[in-house]
N, C-alpha and C positions, 0 to 999 in steps of 0.2 A: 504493500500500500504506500511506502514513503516513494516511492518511484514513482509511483502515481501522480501523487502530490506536488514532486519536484516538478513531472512533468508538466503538470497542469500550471505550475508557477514559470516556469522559463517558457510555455505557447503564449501564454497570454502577458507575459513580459511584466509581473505583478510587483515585483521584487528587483531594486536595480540594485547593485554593489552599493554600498554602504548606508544603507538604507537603516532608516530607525524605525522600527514596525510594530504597531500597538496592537493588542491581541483582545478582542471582543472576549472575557473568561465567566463563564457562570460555573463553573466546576463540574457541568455535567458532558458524560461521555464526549458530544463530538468538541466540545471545548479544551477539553483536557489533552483529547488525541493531536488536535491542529496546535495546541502548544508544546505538547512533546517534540511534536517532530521538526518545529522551526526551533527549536533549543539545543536538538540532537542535530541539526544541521545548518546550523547560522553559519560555520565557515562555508560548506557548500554554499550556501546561497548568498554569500556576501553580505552578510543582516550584520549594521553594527552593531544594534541594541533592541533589546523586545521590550516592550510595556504592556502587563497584563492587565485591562481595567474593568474592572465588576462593578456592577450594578445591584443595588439593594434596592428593591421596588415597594420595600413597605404593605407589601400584601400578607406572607406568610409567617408573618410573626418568628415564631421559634425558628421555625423548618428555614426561613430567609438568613438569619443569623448565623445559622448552623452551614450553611454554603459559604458566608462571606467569610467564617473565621478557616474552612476547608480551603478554600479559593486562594487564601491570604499563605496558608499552611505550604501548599503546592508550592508555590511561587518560590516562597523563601529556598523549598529542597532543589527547586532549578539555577536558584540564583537571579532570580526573574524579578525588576520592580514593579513592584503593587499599587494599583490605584483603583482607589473604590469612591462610588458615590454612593448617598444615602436619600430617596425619593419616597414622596408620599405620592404613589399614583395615585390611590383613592379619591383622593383629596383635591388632586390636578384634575382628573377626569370628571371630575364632581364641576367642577369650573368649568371649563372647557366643553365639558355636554359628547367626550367623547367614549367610549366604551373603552374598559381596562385596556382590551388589545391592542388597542388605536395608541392608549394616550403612553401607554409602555413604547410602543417599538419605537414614537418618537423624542418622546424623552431619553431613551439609552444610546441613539444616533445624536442626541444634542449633546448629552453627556460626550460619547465617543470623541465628536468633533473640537472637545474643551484639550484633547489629550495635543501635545506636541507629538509628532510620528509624520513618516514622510507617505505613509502606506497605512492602512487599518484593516485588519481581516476579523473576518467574521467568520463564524465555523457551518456555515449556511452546507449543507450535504444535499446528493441526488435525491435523496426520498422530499427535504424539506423544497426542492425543487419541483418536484411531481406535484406535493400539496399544494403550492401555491398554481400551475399550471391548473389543477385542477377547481381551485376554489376560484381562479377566475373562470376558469369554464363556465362555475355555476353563475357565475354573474352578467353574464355573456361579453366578456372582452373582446375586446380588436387584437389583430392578430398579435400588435405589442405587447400584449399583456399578456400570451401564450408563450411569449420567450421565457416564461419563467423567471427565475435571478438570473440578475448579468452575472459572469466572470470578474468585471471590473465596473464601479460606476464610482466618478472625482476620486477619491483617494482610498472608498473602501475596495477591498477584494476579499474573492470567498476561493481559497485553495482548495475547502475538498470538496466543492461541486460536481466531482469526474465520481466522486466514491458512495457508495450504499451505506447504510444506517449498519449493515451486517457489518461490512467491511470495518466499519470504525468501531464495531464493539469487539471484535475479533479481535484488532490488533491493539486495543487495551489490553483485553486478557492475557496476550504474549507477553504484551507487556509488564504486567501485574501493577496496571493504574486504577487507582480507584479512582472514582467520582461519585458526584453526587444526583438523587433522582429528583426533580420538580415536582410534586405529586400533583399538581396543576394539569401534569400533560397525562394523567392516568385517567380522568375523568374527560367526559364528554362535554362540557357544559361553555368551550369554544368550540368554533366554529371548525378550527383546522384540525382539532384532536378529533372531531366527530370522523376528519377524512381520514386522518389517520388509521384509527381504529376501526373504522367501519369499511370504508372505500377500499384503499390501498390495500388490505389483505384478500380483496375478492378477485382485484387486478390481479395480485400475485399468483391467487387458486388456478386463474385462469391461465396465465405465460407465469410459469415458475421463474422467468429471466424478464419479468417485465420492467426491471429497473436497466436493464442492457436493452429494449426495444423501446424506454420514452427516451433512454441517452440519447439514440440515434434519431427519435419524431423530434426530441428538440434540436438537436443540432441544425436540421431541416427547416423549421421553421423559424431558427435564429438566422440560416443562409439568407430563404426567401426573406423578412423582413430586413434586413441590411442592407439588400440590394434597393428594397423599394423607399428605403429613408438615403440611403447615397442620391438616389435620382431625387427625391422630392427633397433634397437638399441643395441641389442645383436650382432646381424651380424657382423655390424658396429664396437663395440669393437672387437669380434674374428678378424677380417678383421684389423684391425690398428695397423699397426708394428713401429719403430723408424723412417725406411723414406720414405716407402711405405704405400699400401693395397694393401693384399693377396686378390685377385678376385676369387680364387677359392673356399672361406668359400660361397660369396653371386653370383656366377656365372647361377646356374642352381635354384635360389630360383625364385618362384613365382614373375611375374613381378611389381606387387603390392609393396612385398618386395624389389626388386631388385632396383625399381625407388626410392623408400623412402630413400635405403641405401645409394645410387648414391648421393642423395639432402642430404642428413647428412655430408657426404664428401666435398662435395664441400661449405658448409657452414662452416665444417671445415678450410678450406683455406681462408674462408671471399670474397668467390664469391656473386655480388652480381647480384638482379637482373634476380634470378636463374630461368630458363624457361623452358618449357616441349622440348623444342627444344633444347634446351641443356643436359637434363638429354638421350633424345634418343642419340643424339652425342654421350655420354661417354657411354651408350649401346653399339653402334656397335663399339667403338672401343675395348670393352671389348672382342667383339664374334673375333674381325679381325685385333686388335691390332693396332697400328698411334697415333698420336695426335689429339689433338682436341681443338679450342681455346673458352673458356664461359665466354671472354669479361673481362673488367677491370684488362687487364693484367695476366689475370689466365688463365695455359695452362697446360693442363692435358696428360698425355702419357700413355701408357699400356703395357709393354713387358714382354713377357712369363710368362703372367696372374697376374703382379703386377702393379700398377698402382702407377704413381708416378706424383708430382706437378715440370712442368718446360717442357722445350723442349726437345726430344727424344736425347739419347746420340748416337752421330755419332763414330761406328768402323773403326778407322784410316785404310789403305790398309797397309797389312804386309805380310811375307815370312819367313818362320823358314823352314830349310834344313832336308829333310826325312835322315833321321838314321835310320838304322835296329835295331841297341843295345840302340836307346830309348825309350822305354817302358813307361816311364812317360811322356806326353808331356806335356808343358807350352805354353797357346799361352793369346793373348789378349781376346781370347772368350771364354777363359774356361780351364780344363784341362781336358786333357782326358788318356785313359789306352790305350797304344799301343803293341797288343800282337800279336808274330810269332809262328805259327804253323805248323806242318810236316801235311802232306797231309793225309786226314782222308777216309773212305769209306764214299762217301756223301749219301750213306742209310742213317746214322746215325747222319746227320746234321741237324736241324731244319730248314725244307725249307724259313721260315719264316725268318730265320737268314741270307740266302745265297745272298740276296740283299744288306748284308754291308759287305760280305767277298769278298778280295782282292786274284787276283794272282799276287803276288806282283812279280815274273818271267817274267808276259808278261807288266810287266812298261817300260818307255823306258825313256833313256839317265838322264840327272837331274829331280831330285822330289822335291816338295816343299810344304810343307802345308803353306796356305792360307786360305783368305776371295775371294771373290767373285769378278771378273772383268766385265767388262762392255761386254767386246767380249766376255764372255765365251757361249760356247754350250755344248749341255752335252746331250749322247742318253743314259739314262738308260737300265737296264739287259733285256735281252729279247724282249728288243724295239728295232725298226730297223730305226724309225726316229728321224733325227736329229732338236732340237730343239735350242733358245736359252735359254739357266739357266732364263733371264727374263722373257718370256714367260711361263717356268714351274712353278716357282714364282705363277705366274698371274691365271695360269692355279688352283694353289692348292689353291689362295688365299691367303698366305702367307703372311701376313704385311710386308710393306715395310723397317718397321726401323728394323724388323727380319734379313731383306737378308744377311746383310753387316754380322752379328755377325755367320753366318753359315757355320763349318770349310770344308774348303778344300782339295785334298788332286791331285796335279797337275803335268803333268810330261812333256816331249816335245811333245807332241800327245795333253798334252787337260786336260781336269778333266780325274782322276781315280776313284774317289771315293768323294761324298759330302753329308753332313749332309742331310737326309728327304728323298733324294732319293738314297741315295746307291751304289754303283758302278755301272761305266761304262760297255757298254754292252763286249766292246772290252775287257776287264780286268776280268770280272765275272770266278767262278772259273768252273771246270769242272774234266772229268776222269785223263785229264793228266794232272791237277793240283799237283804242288811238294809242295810245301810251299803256306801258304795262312797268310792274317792278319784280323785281328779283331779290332774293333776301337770302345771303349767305353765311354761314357762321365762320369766325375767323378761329381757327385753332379752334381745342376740345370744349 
């Protein structure tokens, strides 16, 4: 088994020459065995110094005491320095509103992280690999969260993730190490002891080697997910501007890609807690533009395919006065090219084009470009029914934080002319058209 181990520490490069390496210790078996064998092999593996550091979690009373002064005990017969903290989970978790499980596993990684060490292991083993694989199963994880424990994640590492629960009690025995039992993990009354005890032995009834057949399912689905965050890691930089992302590098990529780029992002912003019900939220509003809120204060928008962190920007209501002699318009939503033209043979016009040309002749009394009012109605060209502007909205789908920003072009009669749909039907041009206008938008 220490071959093992070495192994698994020089593939995944866990341990560099002189390295100070702190040792996650609760005294029980796989903790004991993964400090044995860095103690038995720090010249091998070039380890200048090990720190072993226990965690007193304040639950077990006696039985807790009784590890920490074992724990303390070992260390001294290795020569090992000892570092212990002393937590009231109860007490945290009672605060916090989280379950003992929760509010343990991150208090012991906040503790861990207080330790100076260039490296931190955890004595995480394939079986504790399998349960986690499988307790996201029940939850229904994305395929990241089927990888199981990493190898390595910032400065922890778990060396014996290659080895079975057997293997590490075996080679105590050779050893003649004792340790100590949790009696926490004898009862079912967590979630992952339920798998333990109940799951994983039916797994095993059925493939006596089924801890050597999920080695090789994870290995598999740690290949395929690595490949699929490399590429949607490319995306993702194409896609990251100064205060945006451009949705249209990762829009039409593969949904595989598309979810992973989405969870890259929003872990960017330090969302947390990130859920498949969340990453489909920032989906549709990708295809349909709104907000979306993914908890802890972090509220994501999308407009005209960029995607921005905060609340959608509201376009103030405004009116800027039609002039025929201006040509360049300035408005709050944009600028656009404003051009008059003498009346053309409409053979020759792109019928295509003739749904945003004006007979700017048949406008009536004052004009005014604007954004969008609440009353407005609006029959476009060739339609004979009258609608309201919110129901065409709805009808084309148009996101809502779009509407406001979409120019106007208004006279005493009604809309003339509006961004998406085009002029009015009353307005459209014709044979006796004398003058006509064009309305282009300059940039996005």
């Amino acid at each position: 088994m220490t071959d093992k181990v070495i192994k698994t520490i020089r593939e995944h490069q866990m341990i560099l020459p002189g390295s100070v390496v702190g040792v996650g210790f609760s005294g029980g078996a796989d903790s004991v065995t993964l400090l044995h064998i860095l103690s038995k092999n720090r010249e091998k593996l070039g380890i200048k110094e090990i720190k072993a550091v226990h965690i007193h979690h304040g639950i077990r009373g006696d039985e807790a005491d009784r590890d920490l002064q074992f724990s303390k005990a070992f260390c001294g017969e290795l020569n090992i320095e000892f570092v212990s903290f002393n937590e009231n989970i109860p007490e945290i978790a009672k605060k916090s509103g989280e379950s003992l499980e929760e509010c343990a596993r991150r208090i012991r990684y906040e503790d861990f992280s207080k330790v100076e060490c260039d490296v931190f292991a955890t004595a995480h083993n394939l079986n504790d690999n399998a349960e986690t694989f499988l307790l996201n199963l029940t939850r229904g994880s994305a395929l990241s969260g089927l990888c199981g424990i990493p190898y390595k994640r910032d400065k922890f590492i778990r060396p014996l993730l290659d080895c079975s629960r057997a293997e590490i009690e075996e080679y105590a025995e050779k050893n003649g190490l004792e340790f100590v039992t949790d009696s926490t993990n004898l009862c079912d009354d967590y979630t992952r002891n339920k798998i333990r005890h109940n799951v994983l032995p039916q797994l095993f009834s059925i493939n006596p080697s089924f801890d050597k057949a999920f080695s090789k399912c994870i290995e598999s689905v740690n290949i395929s997910n690595d490949f699929i965050y490399r590429e949607a890691k490319k995306l993702f930089e194409m896609a990251k501007k100064e205060n945006y992302f451009d949705c249209t590098v990762f829009e039409n990529s593969h949904n595989a890609l598309k979810y992973q780029v989405i969870s890259l992002i929003l872990k960017e912003k330090k969302a947390q807690n990130i859920s498949r019900e969340h990453i489909l939220q920032i989906n549709n509003i990708l295809e349909n533009g709104g907000s979306a809120d993914v908890g802890n204060g972090v509220e994501v928008t999308v407009e005209r395919k960029k995607l921005y962190f905060g609340k959608p920007s509201v376009t103030e209501d405004f009116a800027v006065p039609f002039e025929k002699n201006n040509t360049n318009l300035q408005t709050p939503v944009g600028e656009y090219e404003v051009i008059f033209e003498l009346y053309k043979d409409l053979q020759k016009l792109n019928k295509q084009d003739m749904d945003f040309f004006i007979d700017c002749d048949k406008m009536s009394g004052e004009a005014f470009w604007r954004n969008r009012r609440d009353s407005d109605f609006f029959v476009p060209r060739n339609r004979k029914c009258t609608k309201t502007l919110k129901r065409l909205f709805n009808d084309e789908k148009i996101p809502v934080n779009e509407r406001s920003k979409m120019l106007i072009l208004a006279d005493d009669c009604g809309i003339v002319w509006t961004e998406f749909f085009g002029v009015a039907d009353r307005c459209k041009i014709t044979n006796e058209t004398k003058n006509y206008i064009k309305i282009k938008k300059v940039g996005n």
